[in-house]
Short mmCIF file of the C-alpha atoms (twelve columns), coordinates in Angstrom:
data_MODEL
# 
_entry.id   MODEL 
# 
loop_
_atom_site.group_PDB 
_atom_site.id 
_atom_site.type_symbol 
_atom_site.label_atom_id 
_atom_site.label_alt_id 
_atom_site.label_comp_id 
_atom_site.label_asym_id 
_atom_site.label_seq_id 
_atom_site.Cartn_x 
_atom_site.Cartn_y 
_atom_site.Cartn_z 
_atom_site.pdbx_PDB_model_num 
ATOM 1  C CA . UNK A 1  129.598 146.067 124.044 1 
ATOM 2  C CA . UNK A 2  130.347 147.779 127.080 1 
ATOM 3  C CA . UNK A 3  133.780 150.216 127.772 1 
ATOM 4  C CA . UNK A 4  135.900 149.073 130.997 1 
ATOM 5  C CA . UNK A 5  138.769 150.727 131.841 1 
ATOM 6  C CA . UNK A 6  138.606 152.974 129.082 1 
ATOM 7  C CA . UNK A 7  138.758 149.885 126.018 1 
ATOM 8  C CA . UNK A 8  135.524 147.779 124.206 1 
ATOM 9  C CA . UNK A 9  134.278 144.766 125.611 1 
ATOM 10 C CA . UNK A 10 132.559 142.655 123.883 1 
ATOM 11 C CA . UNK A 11 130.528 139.901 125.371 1 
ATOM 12 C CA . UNK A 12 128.513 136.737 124.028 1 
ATOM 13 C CA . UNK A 13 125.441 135.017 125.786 1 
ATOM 14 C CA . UNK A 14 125.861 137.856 128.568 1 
ATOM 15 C CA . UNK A 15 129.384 136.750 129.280 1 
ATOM 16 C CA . UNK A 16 132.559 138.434 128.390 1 
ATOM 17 C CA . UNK A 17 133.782 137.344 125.470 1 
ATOM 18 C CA . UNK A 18 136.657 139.320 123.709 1 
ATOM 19 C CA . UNK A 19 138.315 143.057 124.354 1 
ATOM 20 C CA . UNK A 20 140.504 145.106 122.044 1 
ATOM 21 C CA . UNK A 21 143.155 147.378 123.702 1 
ATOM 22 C CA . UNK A 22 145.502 149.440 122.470 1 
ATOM 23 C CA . UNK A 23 149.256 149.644 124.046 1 
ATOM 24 C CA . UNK A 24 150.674 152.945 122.709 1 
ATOM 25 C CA . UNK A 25 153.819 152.550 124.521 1 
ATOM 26 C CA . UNK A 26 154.753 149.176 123.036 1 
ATOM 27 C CA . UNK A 27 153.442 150.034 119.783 1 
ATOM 28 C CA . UNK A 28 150.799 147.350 119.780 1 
ATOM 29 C CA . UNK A 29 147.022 146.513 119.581 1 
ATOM 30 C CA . UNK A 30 145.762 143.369 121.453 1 
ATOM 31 C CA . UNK A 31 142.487 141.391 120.729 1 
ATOM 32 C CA . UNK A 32 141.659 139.269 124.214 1 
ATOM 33 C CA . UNK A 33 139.789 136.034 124.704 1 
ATOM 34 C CA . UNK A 34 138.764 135.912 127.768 1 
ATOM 35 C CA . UNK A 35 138.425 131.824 127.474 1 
ATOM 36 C CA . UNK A 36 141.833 132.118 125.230 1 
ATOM 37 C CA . UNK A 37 143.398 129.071 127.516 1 
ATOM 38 C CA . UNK A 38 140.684 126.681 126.517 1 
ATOM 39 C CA . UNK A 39 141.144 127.254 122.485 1 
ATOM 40 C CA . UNK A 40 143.003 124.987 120.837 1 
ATOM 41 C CA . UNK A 41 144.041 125.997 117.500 1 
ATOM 42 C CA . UNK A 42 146.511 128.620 116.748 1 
ATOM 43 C CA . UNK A 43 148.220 128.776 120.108 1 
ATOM 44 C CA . UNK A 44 151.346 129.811 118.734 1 
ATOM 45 C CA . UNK A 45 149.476 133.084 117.618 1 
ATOM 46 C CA . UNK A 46 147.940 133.582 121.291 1 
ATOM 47 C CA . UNK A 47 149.861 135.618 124.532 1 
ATOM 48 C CA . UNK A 48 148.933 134.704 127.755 1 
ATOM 49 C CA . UNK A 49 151.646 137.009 130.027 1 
ATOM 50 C CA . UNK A 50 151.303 135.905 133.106 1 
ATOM 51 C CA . UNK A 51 147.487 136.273 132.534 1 
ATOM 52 C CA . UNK A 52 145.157 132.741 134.334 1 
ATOM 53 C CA . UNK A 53 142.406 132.746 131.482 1 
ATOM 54 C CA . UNK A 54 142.927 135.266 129.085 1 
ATOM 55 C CA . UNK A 55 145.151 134.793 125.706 1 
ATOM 56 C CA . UNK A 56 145.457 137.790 122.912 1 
ATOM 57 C CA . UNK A 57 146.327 138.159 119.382 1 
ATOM 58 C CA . UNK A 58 148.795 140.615 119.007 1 
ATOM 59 C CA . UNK A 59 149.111 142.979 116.519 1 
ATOM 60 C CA . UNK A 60 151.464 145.731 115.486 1 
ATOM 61 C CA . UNK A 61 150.885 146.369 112.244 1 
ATOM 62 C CA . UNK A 62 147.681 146.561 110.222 1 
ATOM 63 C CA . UNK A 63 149.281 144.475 107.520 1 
ATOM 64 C CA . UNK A 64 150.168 141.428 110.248 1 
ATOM 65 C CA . UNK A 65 146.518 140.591 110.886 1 
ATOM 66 C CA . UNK A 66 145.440 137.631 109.576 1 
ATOM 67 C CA . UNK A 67 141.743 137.994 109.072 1 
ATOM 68 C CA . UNK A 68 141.873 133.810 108.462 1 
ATOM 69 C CA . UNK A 69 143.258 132.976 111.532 1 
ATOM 70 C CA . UNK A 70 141.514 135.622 113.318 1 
ATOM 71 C CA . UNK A 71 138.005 134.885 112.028 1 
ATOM 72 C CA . UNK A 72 139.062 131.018 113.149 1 
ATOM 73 C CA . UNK A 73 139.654 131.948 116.877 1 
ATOM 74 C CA . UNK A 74 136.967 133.921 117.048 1 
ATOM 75 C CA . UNK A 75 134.619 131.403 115.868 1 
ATOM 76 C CA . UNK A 76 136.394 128.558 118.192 1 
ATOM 77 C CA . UNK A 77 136.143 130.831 121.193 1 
ATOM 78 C CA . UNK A 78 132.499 131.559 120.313 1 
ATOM 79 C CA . UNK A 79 131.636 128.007 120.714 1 
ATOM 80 C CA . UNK A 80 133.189 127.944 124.164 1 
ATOM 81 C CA . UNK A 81 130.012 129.672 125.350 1 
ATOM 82 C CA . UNK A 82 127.234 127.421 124.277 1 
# 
């Protein structure tokens, strides 16, 4: 894990992987794949926003995570970097 602009980045095989960022003014915390465009389950859960490759699960609520889904993505995005 290394910090960037002030927020956790995680990386896999060397390569950045995911990131978790907070936005205080929109009352929100988002957990970014940097390969998020190549997944291909659960893209109705994933924000791109005028973003080229990455895609985040947004959350703003403690109680809207879905630790099934998110456990899912992570694991798809995870084998994105064999």
């Amino acid at each position: 894990m290394l910090f960037k602009w002030g927020i956790p980045y995680f990386y896999y095989n060397k390569k950045p992987f995911c990131y978790f960022s907070s936005n205080n003014k929109k009352g929100f915390v988002d957990a970014g794949f940097f390969k998020g465009f190549q997944l291909k389950r659960y893209q109705e859960f994933l924000v791109s926003e005028k973003r080229t490759t990455v895609k985040s699960m947004r959350y703003y609520s403690l109680d809207s995570v879905n630790n099934a889904i998110l456990k899912d993505v992570i694991l798809e995005a995870r084998c994105l970097y064999a």
